[in-house]
TORVEXLUM-65288 format. One line per 4 residues: number of its first residue (from 0); their letters; for each residue x, y, z of N, C-alpha, C. Coordinates in nm, 2 decimals, decimal comma. Layout:
NUM	A	X/Y/Z/X/Y/Z/X/Y/Z | ...;
END
This chain:
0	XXXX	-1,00/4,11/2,35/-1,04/4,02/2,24/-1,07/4,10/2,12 | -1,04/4,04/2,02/-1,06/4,09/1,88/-1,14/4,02/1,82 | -1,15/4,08/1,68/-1,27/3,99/1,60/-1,16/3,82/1,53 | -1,30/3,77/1,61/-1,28/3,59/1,51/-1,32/3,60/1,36;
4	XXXX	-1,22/3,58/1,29/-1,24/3,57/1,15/-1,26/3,41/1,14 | -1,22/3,36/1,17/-1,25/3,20/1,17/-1,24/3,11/1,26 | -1,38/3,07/1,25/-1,34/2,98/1,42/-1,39/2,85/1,44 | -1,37/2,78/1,29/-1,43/2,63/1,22/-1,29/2,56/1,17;
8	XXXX	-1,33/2,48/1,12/-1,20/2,40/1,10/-1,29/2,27/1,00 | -1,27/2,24/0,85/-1,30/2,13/0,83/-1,21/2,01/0,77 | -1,24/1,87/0,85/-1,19/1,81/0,83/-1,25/1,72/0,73 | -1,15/1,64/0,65/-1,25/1,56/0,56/-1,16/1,37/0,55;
12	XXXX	-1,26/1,30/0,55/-1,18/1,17/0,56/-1,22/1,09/0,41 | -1,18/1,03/0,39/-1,20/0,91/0,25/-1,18/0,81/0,26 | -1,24/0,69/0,21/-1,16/0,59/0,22/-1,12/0,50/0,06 | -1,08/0,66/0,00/-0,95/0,63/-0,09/-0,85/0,61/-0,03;
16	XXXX	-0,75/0,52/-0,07/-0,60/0,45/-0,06/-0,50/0,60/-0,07 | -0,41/0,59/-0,05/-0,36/0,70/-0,06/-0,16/0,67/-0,05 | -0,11/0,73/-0,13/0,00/0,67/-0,13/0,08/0,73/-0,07 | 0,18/0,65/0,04/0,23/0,73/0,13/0,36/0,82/0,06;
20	XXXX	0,40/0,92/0,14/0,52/1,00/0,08/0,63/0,94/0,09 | 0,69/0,83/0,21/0,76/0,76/0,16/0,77/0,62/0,11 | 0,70/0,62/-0,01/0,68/0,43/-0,08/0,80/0,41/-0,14 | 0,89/0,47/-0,11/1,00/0,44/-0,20/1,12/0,34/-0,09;
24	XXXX	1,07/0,41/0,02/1,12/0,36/0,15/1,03/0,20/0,19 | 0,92/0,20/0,13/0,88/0,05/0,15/0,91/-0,03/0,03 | 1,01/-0,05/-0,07/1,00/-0,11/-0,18/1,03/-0,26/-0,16 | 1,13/-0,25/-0,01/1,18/-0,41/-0,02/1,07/-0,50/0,01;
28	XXXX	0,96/-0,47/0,06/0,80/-0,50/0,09/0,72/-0,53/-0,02 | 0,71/-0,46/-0,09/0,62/-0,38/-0,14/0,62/-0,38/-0,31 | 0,77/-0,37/-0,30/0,80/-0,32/-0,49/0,78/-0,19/-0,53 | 0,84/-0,16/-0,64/0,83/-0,04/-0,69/0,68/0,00/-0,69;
32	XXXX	0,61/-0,05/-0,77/0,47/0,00/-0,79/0,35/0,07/-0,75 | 0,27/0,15/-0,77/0,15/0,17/-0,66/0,06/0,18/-0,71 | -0,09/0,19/-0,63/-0,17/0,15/-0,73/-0,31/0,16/-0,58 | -0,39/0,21/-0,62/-0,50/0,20/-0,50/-0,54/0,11/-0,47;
36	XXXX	-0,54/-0,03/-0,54/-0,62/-0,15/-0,52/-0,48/-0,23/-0,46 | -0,35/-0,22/-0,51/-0,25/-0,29/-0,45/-0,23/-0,23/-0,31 | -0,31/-0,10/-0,28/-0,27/-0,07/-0,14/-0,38/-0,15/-0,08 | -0,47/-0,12/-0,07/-0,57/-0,22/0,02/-0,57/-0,30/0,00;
40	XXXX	-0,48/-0,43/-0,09/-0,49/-0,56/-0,05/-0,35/-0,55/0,03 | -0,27/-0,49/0,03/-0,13/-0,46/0,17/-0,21/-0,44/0,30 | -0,30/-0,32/0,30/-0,37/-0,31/0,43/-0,41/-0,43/0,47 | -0,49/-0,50/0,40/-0,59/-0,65/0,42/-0,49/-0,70/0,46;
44	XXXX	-0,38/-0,76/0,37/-0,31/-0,87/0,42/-0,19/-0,87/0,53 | -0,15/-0,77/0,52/-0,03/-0,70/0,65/-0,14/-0,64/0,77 | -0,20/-0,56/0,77/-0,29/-0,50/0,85/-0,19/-0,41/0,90 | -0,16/-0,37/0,84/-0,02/-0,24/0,82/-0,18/-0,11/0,79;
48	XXXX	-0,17/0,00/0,89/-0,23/0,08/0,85/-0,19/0,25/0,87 | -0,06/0,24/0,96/0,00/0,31/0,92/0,16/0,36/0,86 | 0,20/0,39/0,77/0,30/0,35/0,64/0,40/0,49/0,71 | 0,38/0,54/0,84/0,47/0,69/0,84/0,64/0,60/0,87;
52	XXXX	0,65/0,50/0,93/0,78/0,45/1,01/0,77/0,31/0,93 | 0,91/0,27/0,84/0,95/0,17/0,78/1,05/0,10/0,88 | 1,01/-0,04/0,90/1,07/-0,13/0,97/1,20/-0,12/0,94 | 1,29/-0,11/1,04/1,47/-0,16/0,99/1,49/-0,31/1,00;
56	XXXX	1,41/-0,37/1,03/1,43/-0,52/0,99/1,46/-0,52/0,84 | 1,53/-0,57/0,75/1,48/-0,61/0,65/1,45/-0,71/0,60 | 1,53/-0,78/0,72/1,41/-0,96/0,71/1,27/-0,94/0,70 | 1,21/-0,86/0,77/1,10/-0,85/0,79/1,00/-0,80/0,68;
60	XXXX	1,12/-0,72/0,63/1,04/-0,65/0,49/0,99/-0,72/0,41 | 1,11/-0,87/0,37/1,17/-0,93/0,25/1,03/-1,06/0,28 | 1,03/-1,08/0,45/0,90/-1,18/0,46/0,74/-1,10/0,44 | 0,74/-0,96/0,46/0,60/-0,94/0,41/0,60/-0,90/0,25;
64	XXXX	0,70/-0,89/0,15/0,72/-0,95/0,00/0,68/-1,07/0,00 | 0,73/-1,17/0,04/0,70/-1,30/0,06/0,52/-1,36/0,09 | 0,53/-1,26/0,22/0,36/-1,32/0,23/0,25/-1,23/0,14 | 0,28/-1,10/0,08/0,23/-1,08/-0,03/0,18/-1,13/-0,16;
68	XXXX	0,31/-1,20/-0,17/0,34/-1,25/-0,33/0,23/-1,40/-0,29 | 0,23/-1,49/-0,20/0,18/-1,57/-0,16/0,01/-1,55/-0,12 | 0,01/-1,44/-0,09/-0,16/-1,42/-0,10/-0,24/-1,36/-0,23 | -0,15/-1,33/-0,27/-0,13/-1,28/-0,46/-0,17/-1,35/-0,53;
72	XXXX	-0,10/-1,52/-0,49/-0,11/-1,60/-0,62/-0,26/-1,68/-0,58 | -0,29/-1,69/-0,41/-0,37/-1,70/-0,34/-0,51/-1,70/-0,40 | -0,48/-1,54/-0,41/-0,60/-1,46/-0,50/-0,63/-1,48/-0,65 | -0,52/-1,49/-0,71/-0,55/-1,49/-0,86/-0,61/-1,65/-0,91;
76	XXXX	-0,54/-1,74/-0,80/-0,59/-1,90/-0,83/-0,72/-1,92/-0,82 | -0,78/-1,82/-0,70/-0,95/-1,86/-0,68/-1,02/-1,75/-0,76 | -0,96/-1,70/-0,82/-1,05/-1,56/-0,91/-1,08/-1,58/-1,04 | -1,14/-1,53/-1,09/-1,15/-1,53/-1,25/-1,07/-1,44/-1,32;
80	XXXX	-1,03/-1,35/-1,26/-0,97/-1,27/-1,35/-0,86/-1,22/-1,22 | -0,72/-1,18/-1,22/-0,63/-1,17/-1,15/-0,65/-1,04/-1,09 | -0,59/-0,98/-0,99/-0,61/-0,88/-0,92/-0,58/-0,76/-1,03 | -0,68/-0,64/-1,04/-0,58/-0,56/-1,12/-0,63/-0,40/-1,08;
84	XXXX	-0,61/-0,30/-1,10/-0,65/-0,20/-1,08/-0,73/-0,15/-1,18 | -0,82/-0,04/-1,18/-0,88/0,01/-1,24/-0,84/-0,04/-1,39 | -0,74/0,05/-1,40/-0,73/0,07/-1,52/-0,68/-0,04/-1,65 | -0,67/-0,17/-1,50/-0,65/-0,31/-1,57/-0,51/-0,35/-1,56;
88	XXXX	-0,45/-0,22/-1,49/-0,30/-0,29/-1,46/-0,29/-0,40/-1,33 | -0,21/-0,49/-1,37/-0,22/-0,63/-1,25/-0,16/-0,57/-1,13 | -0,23/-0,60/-1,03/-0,15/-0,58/-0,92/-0,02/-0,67/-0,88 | 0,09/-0,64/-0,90/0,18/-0,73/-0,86/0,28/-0,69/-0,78;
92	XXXX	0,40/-0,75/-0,69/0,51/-0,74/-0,59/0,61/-0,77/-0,66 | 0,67/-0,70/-0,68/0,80/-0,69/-0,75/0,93/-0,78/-0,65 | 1,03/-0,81/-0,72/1,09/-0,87/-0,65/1,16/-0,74/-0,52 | 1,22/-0,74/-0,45/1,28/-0,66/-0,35/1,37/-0,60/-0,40;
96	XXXX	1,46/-0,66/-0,43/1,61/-0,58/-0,54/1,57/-0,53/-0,64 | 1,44/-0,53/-0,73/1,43/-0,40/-0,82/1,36/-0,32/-0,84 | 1,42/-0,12/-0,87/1,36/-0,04/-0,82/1,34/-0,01/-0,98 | 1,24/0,07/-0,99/1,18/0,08/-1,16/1,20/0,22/-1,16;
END
């Protein structure tokens, strides 16, 4: 046995949003955009919580675009002010065919 120079480990959790490494791989979903507040209303409304494996369906994709955009308008009809992020940019779903 030798000397332990370290023998801890810290882990640390958040529950900041976090953008996955491949969002570019969710666009047909999702849209180009990202944004911390547009991720947790995806968590909320998909209950998608982990983003490492993108569905090869793309029906599938093109319907959680669809049920996005639908809980989107959902939202902004019973709100006073439309979903937006911090910094006041709207949260929105892009159509699927365009990448920005």
């Amino acid at each position: 046995m030798g000397v332990v120079e370290k023998d801890s480990t810290v882990i640390s959790f958040s529950s900041q949003a976090m953008k996955p490494t491949n969002w570019k791989d969710w666009y047909y979903a999702f849209g180009s955009s990202w944004g911390t507040v547009k991720m947790r209303f995806i968590i909320d409304v998909t209950g998608i919580t982990n983003f490492d494996q993108v569905p090869d369906d793309y029906d599938y994709l093109i319907y959680l675009n669809g049920k996005l955009k639908s809980k989107m308008f959902e939202y902004n009809s019973t709100h006073d002010q439309p979903l937006q992020e911090a910094d006041g940019t709207l949260v929105e779903f892009e159509n699927p065919y365009i990448w920005e």
